[in-house]
C-alpha positions as CSV (number, residue, x, y, z in Angstrom):
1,X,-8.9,-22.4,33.3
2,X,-8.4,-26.2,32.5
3,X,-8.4,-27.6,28.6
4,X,-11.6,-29.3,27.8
5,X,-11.4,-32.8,27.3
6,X,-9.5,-34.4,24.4
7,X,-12.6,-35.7,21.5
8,X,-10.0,-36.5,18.4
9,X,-6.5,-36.4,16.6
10,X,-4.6,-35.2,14.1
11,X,-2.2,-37.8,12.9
12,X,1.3,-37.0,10.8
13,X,2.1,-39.5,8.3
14,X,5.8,-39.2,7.9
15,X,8.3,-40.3,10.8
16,X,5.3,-41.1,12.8
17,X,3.2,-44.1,10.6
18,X,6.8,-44.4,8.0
19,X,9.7,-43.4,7.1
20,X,10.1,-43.4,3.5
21,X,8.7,-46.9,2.8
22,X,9.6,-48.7,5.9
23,X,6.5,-48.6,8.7
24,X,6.8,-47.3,12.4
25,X,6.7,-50.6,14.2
26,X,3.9,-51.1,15.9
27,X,1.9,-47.9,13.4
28,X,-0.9,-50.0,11.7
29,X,-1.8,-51.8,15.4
30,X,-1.9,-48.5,16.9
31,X,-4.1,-47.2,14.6
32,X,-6.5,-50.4,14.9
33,X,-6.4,-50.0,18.4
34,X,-7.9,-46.9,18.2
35,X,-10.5,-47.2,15.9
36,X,-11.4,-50.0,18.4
37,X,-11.7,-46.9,20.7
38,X,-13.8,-45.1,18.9
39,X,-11.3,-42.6,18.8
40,X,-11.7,-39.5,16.3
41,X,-9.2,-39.1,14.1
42,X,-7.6,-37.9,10.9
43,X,-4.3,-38.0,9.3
44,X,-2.4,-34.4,8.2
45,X,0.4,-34.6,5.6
46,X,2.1,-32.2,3.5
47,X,2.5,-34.3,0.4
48,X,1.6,-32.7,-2.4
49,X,2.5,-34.9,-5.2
50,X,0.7,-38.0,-3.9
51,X,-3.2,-37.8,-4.4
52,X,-5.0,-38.8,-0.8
53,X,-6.0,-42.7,-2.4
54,X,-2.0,-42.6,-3.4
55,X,-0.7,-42.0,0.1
56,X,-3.7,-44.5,1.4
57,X,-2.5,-47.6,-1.0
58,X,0.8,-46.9,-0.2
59,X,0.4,-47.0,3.8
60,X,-1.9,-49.8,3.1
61,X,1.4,-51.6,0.8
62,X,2.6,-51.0,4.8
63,X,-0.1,-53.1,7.0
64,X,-1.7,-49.7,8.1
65,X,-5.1,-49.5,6.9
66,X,-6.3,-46.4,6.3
67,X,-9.3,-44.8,4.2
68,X,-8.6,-41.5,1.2
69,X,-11.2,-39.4,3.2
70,X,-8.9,-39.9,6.1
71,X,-5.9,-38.4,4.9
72,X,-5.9,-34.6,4.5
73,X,-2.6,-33.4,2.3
74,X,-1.6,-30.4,1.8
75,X,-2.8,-30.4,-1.8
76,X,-6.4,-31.5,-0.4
77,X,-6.5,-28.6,1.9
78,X,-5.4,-26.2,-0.9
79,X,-8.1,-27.5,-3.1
80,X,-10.7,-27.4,-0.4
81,X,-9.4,-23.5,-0.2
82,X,-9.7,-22.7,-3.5
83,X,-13.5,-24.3,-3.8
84,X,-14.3,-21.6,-1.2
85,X,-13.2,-18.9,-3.1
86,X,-15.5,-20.3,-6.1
87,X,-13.1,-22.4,-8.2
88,X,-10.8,-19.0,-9.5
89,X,-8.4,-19.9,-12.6
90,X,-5.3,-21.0,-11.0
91,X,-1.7,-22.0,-12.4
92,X,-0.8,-25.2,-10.7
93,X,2.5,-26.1,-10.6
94,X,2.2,-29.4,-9.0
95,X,2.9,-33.1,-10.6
96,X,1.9,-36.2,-9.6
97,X,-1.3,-37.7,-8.3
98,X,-1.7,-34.9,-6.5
99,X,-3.1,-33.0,-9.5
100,X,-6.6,-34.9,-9.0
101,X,-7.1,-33.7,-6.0
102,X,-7.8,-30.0,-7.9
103,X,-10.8,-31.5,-10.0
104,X,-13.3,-29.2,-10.9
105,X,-10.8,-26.1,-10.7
106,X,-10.0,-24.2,-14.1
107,X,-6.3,-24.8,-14.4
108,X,-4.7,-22.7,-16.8
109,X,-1.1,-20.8,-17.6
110,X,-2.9,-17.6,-19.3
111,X,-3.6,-15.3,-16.4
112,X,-4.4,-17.3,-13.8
113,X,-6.1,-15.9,-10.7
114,X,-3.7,-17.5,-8.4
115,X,0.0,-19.4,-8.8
116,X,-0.3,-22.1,-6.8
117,X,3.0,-23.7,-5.9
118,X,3.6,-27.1,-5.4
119,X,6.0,-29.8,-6.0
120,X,7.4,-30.7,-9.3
121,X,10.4,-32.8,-8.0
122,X,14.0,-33.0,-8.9
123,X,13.7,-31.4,-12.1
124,X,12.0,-28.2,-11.0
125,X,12.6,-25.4,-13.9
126,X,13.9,-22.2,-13.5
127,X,12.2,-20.9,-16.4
128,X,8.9,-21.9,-15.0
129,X,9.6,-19.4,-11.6
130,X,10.5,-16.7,-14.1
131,X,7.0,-17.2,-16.0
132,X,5.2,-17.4,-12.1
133,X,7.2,-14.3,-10.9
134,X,5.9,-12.5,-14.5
135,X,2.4,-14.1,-13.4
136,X,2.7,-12.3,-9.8
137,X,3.7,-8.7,-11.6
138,X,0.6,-9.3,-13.6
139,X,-1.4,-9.4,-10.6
140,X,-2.4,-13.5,-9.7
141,X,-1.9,-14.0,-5.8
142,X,0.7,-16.3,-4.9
143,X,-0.4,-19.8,-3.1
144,X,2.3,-22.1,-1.5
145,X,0.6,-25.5,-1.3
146,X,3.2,-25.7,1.9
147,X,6.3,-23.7,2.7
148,X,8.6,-26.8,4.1
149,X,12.4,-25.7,2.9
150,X,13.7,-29.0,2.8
151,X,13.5,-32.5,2.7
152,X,15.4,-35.6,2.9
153,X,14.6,-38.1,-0.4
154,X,14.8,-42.2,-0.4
155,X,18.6,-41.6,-1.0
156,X,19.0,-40.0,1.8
157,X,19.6,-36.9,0.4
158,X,18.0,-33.5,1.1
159,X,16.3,-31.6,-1.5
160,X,14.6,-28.0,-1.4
161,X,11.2,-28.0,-0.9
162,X,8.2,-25.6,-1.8
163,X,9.2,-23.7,0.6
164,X,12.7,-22.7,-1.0
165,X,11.1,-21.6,-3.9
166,X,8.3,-19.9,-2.6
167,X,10.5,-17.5,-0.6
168,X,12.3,-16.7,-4.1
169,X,9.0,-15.5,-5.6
170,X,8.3,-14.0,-2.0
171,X,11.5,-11.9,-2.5
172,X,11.0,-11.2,-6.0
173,X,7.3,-10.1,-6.1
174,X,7.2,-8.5,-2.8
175,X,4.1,-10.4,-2.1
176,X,3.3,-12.5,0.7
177,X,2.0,-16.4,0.2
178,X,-1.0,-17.9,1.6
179,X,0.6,-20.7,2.7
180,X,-2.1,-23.8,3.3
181,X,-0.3,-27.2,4.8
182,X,1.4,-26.9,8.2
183,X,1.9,-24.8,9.8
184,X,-1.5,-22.9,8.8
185,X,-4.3,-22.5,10.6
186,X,-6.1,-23.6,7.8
187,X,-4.8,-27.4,7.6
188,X,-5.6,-28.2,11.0
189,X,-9.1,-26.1,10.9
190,X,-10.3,-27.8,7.8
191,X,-10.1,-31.4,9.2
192,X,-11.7,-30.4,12.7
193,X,-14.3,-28.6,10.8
194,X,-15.1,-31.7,8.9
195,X,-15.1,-34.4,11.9
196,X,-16.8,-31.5,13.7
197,X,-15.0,-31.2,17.1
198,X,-13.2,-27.4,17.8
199,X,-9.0,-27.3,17.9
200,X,-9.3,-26.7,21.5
201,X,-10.7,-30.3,21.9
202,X,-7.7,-32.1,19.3
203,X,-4.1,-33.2,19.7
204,X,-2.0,-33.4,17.1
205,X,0.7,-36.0,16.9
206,X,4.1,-35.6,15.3
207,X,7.4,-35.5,14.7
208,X,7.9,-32.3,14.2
209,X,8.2,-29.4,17.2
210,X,9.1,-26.8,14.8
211,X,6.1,-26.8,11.6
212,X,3.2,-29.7,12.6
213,X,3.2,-29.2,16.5
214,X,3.8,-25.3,16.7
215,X,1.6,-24.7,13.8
216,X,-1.1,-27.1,15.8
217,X,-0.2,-24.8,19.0
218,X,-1.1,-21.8,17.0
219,X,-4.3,-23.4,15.8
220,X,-5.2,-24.3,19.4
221,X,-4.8,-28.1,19.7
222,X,-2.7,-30.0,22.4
223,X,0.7,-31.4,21.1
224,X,1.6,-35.0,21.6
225,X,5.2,-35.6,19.9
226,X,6.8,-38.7,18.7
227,X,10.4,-39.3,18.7
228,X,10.9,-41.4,15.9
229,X,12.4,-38.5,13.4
230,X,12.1,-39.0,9.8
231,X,15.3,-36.4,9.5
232,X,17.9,-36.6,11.5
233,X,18.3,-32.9,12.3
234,X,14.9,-33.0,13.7
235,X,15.3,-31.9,17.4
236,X,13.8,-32.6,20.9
237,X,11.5,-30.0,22.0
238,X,12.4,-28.2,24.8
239,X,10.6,-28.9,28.1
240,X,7.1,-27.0,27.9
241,X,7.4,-27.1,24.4
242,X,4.9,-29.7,24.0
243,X,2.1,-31.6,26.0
244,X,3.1,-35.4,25.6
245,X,5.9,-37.1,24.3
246,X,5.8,-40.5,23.2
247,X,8.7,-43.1,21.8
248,X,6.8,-44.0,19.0
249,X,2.9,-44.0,17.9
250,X,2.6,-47.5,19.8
251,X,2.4,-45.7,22.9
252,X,-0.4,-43.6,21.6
253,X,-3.4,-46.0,22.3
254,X,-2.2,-46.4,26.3
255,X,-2.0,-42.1,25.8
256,X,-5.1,-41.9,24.8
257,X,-6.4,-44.1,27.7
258,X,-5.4,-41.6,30.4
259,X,-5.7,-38.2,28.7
260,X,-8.8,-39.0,26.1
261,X,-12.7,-37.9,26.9
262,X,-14.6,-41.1,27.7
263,X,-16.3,-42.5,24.4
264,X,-19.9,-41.9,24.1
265,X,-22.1,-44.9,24.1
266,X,-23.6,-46.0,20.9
């Protein structure tokens, strides 16, 4: 049975629009060129400590215009999440601008409902996974806001990530994250479910073979990656891996041409 056509994208942010604070050349004209196509598309990050109008002024600081409602981080998909549920109590360990994405959500340290893990940079306390492991005895249900292990700072060093210290509570607890950025399903549904085309019909571009573009696999999309790696240990997929594989997001536009659905007359 063939794919159905291609009707939208899924867009990473980091190594395929920037890296760090330097843009992809060639990222903000791509992304004109396809609005000029009438091409559907949002962008999936897993930030958590920059709110989605943060991330926005910055790629805008860049030449690449894009709108807040575009951009769907991992913090934005958590929220979304948790305003299914109803809006439980929640401990959020999270800092940044990334907090306002959880508006409307009691947030509270005295038996929360659910820890939900985050980012709280280089200075990430100890103490404070002791009192969330307590939390997790207690009964809340651990939520990792993403599960990356590492990445690689403006110094070019690597840090952990969420994902380090999730798998610590994991351990400890004996309790199993829901995990919402890539790869779950849940980041790439959300976004599809809002510009209302199925997974089967989206591609998602990246970076990444191993989280964005085998989470986006799993979720059903197409896979189109970019070799312009944000972290040098980032590897080439291996042949059949992936659908498409571009040298940068420049190419995408001339992509799109040859593998997208025809755009429906206004």
């Amino acid at each position: 049975m063939s794919n159905p056509p291609l009707r939208g994208l899924l867009i990473d942010i980091d190594g395929v629009l920037r890296v760090g604070d330097q843009p992809i050349p060639g990222a903000g004209e791509a992304i004109e060129a396809l609005r000029r196509r009438d091409v559907p598309f949002r962008f999936l990050t897993n930030v958590t400590r920059k709110s989605r109008a943060e991330e926005a002024e910055r790629l805008r600081r860049m030449g690449i215009l894009v709108s807040p409602e575009e951009i769907y981080t991992a913090s934005a998909v958590t929220a979304a999440y948790l305003r299914r549920l109803g809006a439980p109590r929640c401990w959020l360990l999270l800092e940044g601008s990334g907090v306002q994405e959880f508006a409307g959500i009691p947030l509270s340290d005295d038996s929360p409902q659910y820890v939900v893990l985050g980012d709280l940079g280089d200075d990430f306390p100890v103490m404070l996974l002791h009192r969330a492991f307590r939390a997790l005895l207690n009964g809340a249900r651990l939520i990792a806001i993403q599960r990356n292990p590492s990445w690689t700072a403006e110094d070019g060093l690597p840090r952990l990530d969420v994902g380090a210290w999730c798998a610590a509570l994991e351990y400890a607890s004996g309790q199993p994250a829901l995990v919402m950025g890539k790869p779950a399903p849940l980041a790439y549904q959300l976004p599809a479910e809002e510009m209302g085309i199925p997974c089967q019909e989206l591609a998602m571009v990246s970076d990444d073979p191993d989280v964005d573009l085998a989470g986006a696999r799993g979720a059903g999309l197409r896979t189109i990656f970019v070799r312009t790696t944000s972290l040098p240990r980032r590897r080439m997929p291996d042949a059949g891996e992936v659908d498409y594989v571009l040298n940068s997001i420049a190419e995408l536009p001339a992509l799109w041409d040859v593998i997208g659905a025809p755009a429906v007359p206004r």
